[in-house]
Structure formats: C-alpha cells, structure tokens
N, C-alpha and C positions, 0 to 999 in steps of 0.2 A: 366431665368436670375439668377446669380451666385449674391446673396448679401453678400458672403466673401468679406472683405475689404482690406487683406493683402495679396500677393501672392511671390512667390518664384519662376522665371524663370527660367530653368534650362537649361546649354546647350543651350542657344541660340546663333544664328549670330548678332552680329550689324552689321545694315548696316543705316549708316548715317556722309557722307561725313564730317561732319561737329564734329563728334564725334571722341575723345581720343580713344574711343572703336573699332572704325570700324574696318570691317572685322576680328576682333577677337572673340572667341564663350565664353563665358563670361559664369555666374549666375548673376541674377540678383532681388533683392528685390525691391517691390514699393509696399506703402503703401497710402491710400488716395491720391492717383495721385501724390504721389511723390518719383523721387527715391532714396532710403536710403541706398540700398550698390548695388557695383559691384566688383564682384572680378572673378578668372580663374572661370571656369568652373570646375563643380562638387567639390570645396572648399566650398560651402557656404550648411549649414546648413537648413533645413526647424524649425522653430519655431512651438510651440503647435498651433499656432492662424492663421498661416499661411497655404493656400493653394498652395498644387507644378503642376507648370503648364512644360509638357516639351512633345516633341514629335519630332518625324523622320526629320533633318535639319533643323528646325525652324530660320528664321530670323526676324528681330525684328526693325522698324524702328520709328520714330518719326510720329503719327497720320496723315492718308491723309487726304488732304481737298480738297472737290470736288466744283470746281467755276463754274459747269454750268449745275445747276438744276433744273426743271420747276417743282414747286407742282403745286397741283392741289386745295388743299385748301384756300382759301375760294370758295366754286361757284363749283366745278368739283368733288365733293366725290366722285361719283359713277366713278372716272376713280384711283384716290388712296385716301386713307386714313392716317392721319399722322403716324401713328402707324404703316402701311406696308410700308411707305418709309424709318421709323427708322431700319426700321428689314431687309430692302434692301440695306441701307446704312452698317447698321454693317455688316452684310454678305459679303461687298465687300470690310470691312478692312476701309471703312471710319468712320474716327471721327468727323467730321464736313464739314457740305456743302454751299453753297451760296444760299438762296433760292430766288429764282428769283420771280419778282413781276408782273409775267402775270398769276392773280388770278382774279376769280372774285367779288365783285370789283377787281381792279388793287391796288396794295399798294403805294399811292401816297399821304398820308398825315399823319403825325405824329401821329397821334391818330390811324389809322391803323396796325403802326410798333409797339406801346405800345400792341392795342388788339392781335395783331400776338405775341408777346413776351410772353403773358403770355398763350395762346393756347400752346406756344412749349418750354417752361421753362424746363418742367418734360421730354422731349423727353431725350433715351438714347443716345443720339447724339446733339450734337451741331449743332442748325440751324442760321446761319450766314443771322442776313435779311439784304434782300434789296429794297428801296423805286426807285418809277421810276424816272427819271430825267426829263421827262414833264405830264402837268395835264393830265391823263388816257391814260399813252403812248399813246399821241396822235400826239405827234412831235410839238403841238403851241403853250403852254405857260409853263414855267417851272411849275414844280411841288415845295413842301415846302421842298426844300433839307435841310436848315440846323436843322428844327425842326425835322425832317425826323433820322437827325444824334443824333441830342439830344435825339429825343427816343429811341433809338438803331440800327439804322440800318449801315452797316458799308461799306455801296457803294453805287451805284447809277445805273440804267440801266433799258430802255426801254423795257429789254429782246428780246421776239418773234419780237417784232414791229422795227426796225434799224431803227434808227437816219437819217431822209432823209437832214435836215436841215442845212447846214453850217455853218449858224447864230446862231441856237440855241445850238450845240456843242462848240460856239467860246463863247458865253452866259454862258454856264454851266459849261463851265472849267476856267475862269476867275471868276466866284461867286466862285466856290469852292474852290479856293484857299485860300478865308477867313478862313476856318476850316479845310484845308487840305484833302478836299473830294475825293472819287476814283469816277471815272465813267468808265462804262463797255458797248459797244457797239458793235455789226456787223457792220465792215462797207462792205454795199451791197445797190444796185440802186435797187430801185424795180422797176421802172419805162424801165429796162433793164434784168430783170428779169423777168419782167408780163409775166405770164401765162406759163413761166418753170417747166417744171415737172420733170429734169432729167440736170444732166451734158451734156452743149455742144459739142458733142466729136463724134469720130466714130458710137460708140455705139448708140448712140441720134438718128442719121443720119440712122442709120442701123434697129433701132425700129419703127421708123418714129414718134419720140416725140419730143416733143418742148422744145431745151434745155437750159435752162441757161446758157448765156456763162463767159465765165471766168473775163470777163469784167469789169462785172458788182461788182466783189471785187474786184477790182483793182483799179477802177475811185474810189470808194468812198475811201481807203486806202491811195493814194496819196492824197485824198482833205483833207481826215482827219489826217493824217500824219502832213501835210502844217500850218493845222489849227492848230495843237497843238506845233508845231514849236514858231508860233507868237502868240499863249493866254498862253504857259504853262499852268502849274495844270498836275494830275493826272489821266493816261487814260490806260486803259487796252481793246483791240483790242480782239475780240475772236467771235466765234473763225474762226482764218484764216485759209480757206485750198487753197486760192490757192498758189504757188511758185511762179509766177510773182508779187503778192502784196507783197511777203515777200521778194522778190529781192530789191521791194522799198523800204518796211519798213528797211532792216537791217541797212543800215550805219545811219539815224535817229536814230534805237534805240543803236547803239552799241555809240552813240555821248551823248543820254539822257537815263537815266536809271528809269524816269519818264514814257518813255511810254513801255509800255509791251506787251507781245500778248501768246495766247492759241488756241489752240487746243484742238482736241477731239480724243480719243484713237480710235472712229468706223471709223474714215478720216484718218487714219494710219495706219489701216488694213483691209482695204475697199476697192475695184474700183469700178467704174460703168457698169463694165461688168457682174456683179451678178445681175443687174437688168431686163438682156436676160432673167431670171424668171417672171420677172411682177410679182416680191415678195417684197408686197408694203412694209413690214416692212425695205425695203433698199432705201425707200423714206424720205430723212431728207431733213433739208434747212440749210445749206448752202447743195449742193447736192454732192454726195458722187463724187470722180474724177477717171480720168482714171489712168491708170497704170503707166504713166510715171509722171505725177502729184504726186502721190500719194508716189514714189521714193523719188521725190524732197523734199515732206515736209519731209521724214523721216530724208534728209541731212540737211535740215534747224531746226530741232532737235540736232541732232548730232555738229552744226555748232556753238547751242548755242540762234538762233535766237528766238527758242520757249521757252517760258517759264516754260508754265502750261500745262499740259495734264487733261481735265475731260472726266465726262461722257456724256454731254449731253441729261440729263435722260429726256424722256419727252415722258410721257406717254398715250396712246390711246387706247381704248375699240377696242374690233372684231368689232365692228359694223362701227368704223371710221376706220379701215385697212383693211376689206374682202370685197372691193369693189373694181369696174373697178381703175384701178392704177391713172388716172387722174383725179379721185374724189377722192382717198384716203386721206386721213390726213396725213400730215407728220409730222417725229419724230419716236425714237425708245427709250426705257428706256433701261440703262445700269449703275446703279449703283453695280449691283451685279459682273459685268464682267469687269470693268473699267480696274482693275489689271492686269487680266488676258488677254486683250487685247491686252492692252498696252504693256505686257512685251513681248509676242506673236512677237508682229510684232516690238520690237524695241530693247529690250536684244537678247531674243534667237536668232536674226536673226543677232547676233553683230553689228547692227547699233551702240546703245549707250552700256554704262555699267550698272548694277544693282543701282551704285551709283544717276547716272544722272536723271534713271528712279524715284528715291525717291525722288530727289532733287524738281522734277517736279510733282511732286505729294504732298509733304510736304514743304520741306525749300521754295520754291519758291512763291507759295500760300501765305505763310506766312506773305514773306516779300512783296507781293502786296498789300496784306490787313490791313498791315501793323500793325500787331498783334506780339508781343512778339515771337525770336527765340525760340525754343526748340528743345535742342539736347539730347542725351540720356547719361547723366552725373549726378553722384551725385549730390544731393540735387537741382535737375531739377523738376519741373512740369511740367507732361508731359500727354498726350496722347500717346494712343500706336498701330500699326498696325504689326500685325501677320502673317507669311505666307511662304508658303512652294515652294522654285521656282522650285525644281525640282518632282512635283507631278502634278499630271493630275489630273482632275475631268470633269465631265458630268454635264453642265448646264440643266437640266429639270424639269419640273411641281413638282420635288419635293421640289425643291430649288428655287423658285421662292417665291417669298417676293410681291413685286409688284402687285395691284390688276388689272393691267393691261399686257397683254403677248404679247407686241409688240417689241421683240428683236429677230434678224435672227441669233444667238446663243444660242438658245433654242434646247436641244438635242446634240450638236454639242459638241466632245470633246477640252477642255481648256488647256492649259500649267498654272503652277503656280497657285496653288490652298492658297486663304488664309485659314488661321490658326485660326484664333482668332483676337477680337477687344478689347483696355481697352479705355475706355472712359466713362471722368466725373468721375472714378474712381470705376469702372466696370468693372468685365472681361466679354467677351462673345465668347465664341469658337464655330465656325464654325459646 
C-alpha cells in the first residue's frame, strides 16, 4: 500500500461522460482525495512531495461502485475475510461496494449497521451497508429500517432471500418514504422456481435438469412494478436478467426515474450452454440464460433500460462447488473481473460505448444511492478507478484476492486490464 498522499497523473484518458475533460488525455494532480489541477498533458510538472503515476493508455474514470456484493462476515470467515474482499475490490478498480446483509446474523437492526461500521471504517475501500428490509430476511415483519438508516446504512434489501410478499413491499416502500429510503430486491417466485437448478431452455431439456423458467421473474416484475406504481418510494430491481421482465419494466421506469434496475456483468457474458460442463461455478441464481436471452439484455443496456452493472460477488468454498452440480451451492465471486467482463461482452463487442459502460459502473450507482455526483473536475472530491482497455491479462491463482476460487474466469484470458485504484485518498496499482 502506497502511503504517498499526493500524486501526479500523467498522460491519462478521461473518461467520464459527465466531465469538461472527457475523452481528452490530460495531467492530472490529486491531493487528499482531491483534485487540484488539470491541465494538457505532459504540461504539469511533478512536485518534490509528489508521486508520478503514468503508464501505456491509462484511462481514468470517477470510482466504481459495485451494488451487489455478498460478504461473508459476520458468520462465513472461512469462505472471505474482510481484508481479502478489500484487496479483491481494489484489484477490480472498485472504490466502493454495497454490502449486502445475508451475514450471519443477518444485519437487520441498528446496532448491527453501527458494530458493522466500525469493523469496516479502516477498510481501503468504502463498504456501503446494508440493513434488511424484514426481521431476519424472513419476508414477515419489517425489520428497523429507519434506525437502520440512522446508523449508517444507506439501503435496504433482503439480499439472497427475494421479497415473496406483495404486502410487505407495498409496506416498506410507503415507511420509507418518511426518510427517503432505497430498497433493493429480486423480484423472483420461488415457489416457481423450487427445486431449479439451471435456466429453462434447450439446454435444461437437453441435460435433463430442472429449470427455472423465465417466468418466474417476470410474474414477480409486473407485481412489483404495479406495486410501486401505487405505494411510490425508492426501489431498485436487480438484478434482472430476463428481457421479457424488462419489456415490462421499461415504459414504467422510462415514466418514473424512481424505480431503477441492474444487472450483473457474468448475465451479459454468460449462456447457459457453458453449463453442457456440469461446471458448477456457472451455477448462480437468478440462472445464467440462453443465448438469445442473453443478446436481448445486452440491447436493453444499450436501450438505456439498465442501469447498474455489478459483480455479484458471492463467494463459495471447493467443498460447496466440487459436488454433484444439483447439490452444489450457487454463486460465483467476481469482484476482480467485473471490468473486465463487462467491457468484454458490452464495449468491445460495440454494443455500448466506453462512456456508458462507466456511467454504469460510477455515475449511475451514484445517483441510486443517492450519494453526491463526482465527476473529474477541479477542486472535486473524488475517488478514482484506473485502467487499461486495450491490454489483456490472465485471471489466475496469482491474482486472486478472494479466499474463495469460485469464478469460471479463472485462467481464462481477459480484455481490459485495470490499472490502478485511488481510494479514500490512496493510490493502489494493480
């Protein structure tokens, strides 16, 4: 870890739609997390006190923040450590995450988001909590949301466990609007889902596995859609992969800019025909889709409909992945490869542009969370993410961070290699 406090950027790209800078290659000074000049490139000067950070195409954009990440602390040490998820986050260019509250306990009362706050104060990353929206995500009594917000936590979500309830979504979005609260949900039938192991599709049919069919986000999508039509408040959807929910959802949200929705970078460069392996690390939930699925959400990206792109990092021991595939645990960690995913299957492949892809990763985030803009302008406070789009690297056992190695991009050559993270007023180079 770099304890230089002042640095000197040199020769980098902005890339941040929202910046005077964009797309120009700039210098740039930041000092204490803020930045204090920019001017052309190779004009600016390094100071005695200053450290010069510059390297082969470097782009430079406003801090990711990743919305959908399962720790494992309290309760799950032995699958990560807070300390290897900080060091998985920096490594993938993230400056801040959302941490999701299926721990165990579950973080579902005020005094839990206080003792969580001061466990992850000193982390070099920004951990974003979150308290659940009912007692022990259990879907039947709210939980203490607004002492929940008073202690810090800055949204609301059941996580792993989806919202089966009508009532108590129509419940929790009507309370929250006293304090302007977010809530974040799957909406998925599990009662429509029981006993899925796999996307309902050819491929299902053709392994002879029991698949979840698409259905089963879609019925809850339009209920919960409805529902937030007539309670308003604040609700963020995520994440959707199928395109028939998002056909519903789009004129809803293009009508309210209240309700939002996300995605995951592995459901945007993923089918379910990688699972002709019985390569359980391609077991998640919501479940990975087929090919022509998997097109549609990229257009519903492109379209505007999606938001947020995360990782859905959520991580599992050998021992809960190297089993028959219908015992296996699902979920795969990807905080390290989010970037690199996502740019994979949505820049390079020209679906969207470099801009959109950061918009979706940074601006967008932002303003769900409803957290102060940051663009990359003088005398901004800022966070910072680093990163080389036209470099390749090799995800493996050397560059794994994560105490757990349940990613099917492990070994596998990458597009878009980051660079570097500044965060909390920190450099940390890749």
């Amino acid at each position: 870890m770099d304890k230089v406090d002042a640095y000197l950027f040199h020769n980098v790209t902005v890339t941040d739609p929202q910046s005077p800078h964009n797309g120009h290659e700039v210098d740039m000074r930041v000092a204490e997390g803020m930045i204090t000049d920019i001017a052309a490139a190779g004009t600016l000067s390094p100071k005695a006190s200053e450290q010069v950070v510059e390297g082969e195409q470097v782009h430079v954009s406003p801090g990711w923040i990743d919305l959908q990440v399962q720790p494992a602390i309290p309760g799950f040490e032995y699958k990560e450590s807070l300390d290897a998820l900080a060091s998985a986050a920096l490594k993938g260019g993230v400056t801040a995450f959302l941490y999701y509250p299926n721990t165990h306990p579950v973080i579902d009362s005020a005094q839990q988001v206080k003792a969580l706050k001061v466990q992850t104060q000193d982390l070099p990353v920004e951990a974003l909590l979150t308290g659940t929206i009912t007692q022990g995500a259990e879907g039947k009594e709210l939980a203490e949301l607004y002492d929940m917000q008073q202690a810090g936590a800055v949204a609301f979500t059941d996580g792993s466990h989806a919202l089966q309830s009508s009532g108590m979504l129509m419940r929790a979005l009507q309370y929250t609007q006293a304090f302007d609260g977010l809530l974040i949900t799957y909406p998925g039938d599990e009662e429509l889902a029981a006993g899925g192991q796999m996307n309902e599709s050819k491929t299902s049919a053709f392994l002879g596995m029991k698949g979840i069919p698409e259905l089963a986000e879609v019925t809850k999508s339009t209920q919960f859609q409805q529902i937030h039509t007539y309670a308003g408040g604040r609700l963020h959807l995520q994440p959707i992969t199928s395109p028939d929910a998002l056909a519903l959802l789009s004129q809803a949200k293009t009508e309210d800019s209240s309700l939002t929705i996300g995605t995951t970078a592995a459901h945007l460069a993923l089918d379910d025909s990688l699972l002709e392996s019985f390569d359980s690390n391609y077991k998640v939930f919501p479940p990975l889709r087929d090919k022509e699925q998997v097109e549609a959400l990229k257009k519903a990206v492109k379209a505007g409909f999606i938001d947020t792109i995360s990782s859905g990092h959520h991580a599992q021991t050998v021992e809960e992945k190297q089993m028959e595939f219908s015992f296996a645990d699902q979920g795969m960690i990807g905080l390290q490869t989010l970037f690199s995913v996502a740019y994979e299957a949505l820049v390079d492949s020209q679906v969207i542009s470099l801009d959109h892809l950061v918009a979706c990763l940074a601006t967008q985030p932002r303003r769900i969370l409803g957290l102060p803009p940051m663009h990359i302008k003088v005398g901004q406070p800022v966070s910072l993410s680093l990163f080389q789009p036209q470099k390749s690297w090799v995800f493996n056992s050397s560059h794994l961070f994560s105490r757990s190695h349940n990613s099917p991009f492990l070994d596998k050559s990458l597009k878009a290699r980051v660079f570097g993270t500044y965060a909390k007023g920190i450099l940390h180079l890749t």
